[in-house]
N, C-alpha and C positions, 0 to 999 in steps of 0.2 A: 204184638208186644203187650202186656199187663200190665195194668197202672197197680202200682201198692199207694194207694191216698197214705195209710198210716206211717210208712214209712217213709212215704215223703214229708210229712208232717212233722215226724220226729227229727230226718235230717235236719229240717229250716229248725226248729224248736235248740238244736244240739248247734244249728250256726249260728245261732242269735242269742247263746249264752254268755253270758259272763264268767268270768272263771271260776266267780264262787257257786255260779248257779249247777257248773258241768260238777262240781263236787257233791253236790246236793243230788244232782241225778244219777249219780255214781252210787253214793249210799241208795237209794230207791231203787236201783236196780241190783246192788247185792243183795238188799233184804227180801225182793221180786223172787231171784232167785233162791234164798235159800227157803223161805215159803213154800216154795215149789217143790225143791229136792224134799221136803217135808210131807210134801203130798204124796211124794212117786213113793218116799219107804213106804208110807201105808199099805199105798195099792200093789206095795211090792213092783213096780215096774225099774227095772234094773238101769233099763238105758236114759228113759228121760230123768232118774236120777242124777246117773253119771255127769249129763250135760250141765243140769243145773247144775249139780255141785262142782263143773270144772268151771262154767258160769262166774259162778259168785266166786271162786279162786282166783279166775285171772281177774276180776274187778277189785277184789281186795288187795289183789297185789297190784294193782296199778294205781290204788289209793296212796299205797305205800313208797310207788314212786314218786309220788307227786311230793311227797312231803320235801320243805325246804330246811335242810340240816343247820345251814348256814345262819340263817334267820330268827331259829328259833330253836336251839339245841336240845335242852331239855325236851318241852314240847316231842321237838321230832321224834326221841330217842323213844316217849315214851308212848307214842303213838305207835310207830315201829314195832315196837315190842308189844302192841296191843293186835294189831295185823297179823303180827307172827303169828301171835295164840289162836287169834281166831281161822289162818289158813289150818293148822294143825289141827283144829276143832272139824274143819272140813274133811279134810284128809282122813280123817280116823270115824268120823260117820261115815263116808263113804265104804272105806278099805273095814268095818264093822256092820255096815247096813244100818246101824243106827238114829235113830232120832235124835236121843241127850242131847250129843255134842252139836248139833245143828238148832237146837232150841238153845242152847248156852250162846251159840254162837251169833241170835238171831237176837237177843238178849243185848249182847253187847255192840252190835252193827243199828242198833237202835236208840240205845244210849248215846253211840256218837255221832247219827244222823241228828238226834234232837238237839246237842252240841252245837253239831254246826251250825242249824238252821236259827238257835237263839242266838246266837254271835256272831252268824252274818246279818250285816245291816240290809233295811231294804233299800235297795237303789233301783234307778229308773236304768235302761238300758243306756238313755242318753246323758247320763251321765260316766260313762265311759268312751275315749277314744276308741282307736284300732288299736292303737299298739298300750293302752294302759292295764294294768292289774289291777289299780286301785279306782276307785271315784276322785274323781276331780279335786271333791273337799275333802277327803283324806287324809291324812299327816300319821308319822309314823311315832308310836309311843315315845316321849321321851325327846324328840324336836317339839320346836314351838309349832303353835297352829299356822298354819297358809294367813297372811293377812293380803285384805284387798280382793279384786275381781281376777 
């Protein structure tokens, strides 16, 4: 049997996330990916293109599921609509061999890694339970603050 150390690493790293952290790893690993597919057009390699750029599609769309419609409508709507454009930017480098639309695309997958990463706060692991989304001292816009311990 083979040990993969890194992949064991990354496991523990992916189950010791928080949930704003697995969304931070999500952009890092579509921008990984479209880097990549960026590399294979060069060298013209067709297939480790392919990968990549089905790669960074199905991450981008699972970004897009993740979004909370309910919570925050606008936002979603127009995140949504920003996922769309950039799968469609994938999809048309690929189905072109193209670079552009995968430098457009890698443009704006960076924009809104830098987003998120400025507007999630830093929290300590332990300041999350099992079952919570938020930090402990969290409070949601618009209620009053948590008073007390």
């Amino acid at each position: 049997m083979r040990y993969h150390g890194y992949q064991d690493y990354f496991d523990n790293q992916v189950l010791a996330a928080s949930p704003m952290q697995l969304i931070e790893m999500l952009y890092d690993a579509a921008l990984d990916s479209i880097a990549e597919a960026r590399r294979h057009i060069r060298r013209k390699d067709i297939l480790a293109r392919v990968r990549a750029i089905n790669k960074a599609l199905r991450i981008v769309s699972e970004l897009s599921r993740c979004l909370n419609h309910e919570a925050a409508a606008d936002l979603s709507r127009t995140l949504a609509a920003l996922y769309g454009y950039v799968m469609r930017l994938l999809v048309q480098a690929n189905a072109k061999q193209i670079e552009l639309p995968l430098a457009e695309a890698e443009g704006l997958m960076s924009t809104l890694a830098e987003a998120w990463k400025a507007s999630t706060p830093n929290v300590r692991e332990s300041d999350f339970s099992s079952t919570d989304l938020l930090p402990k001292d969290a409070y949601v816009v618009g209620e009053a603050a948590p008073t007390g311990p």
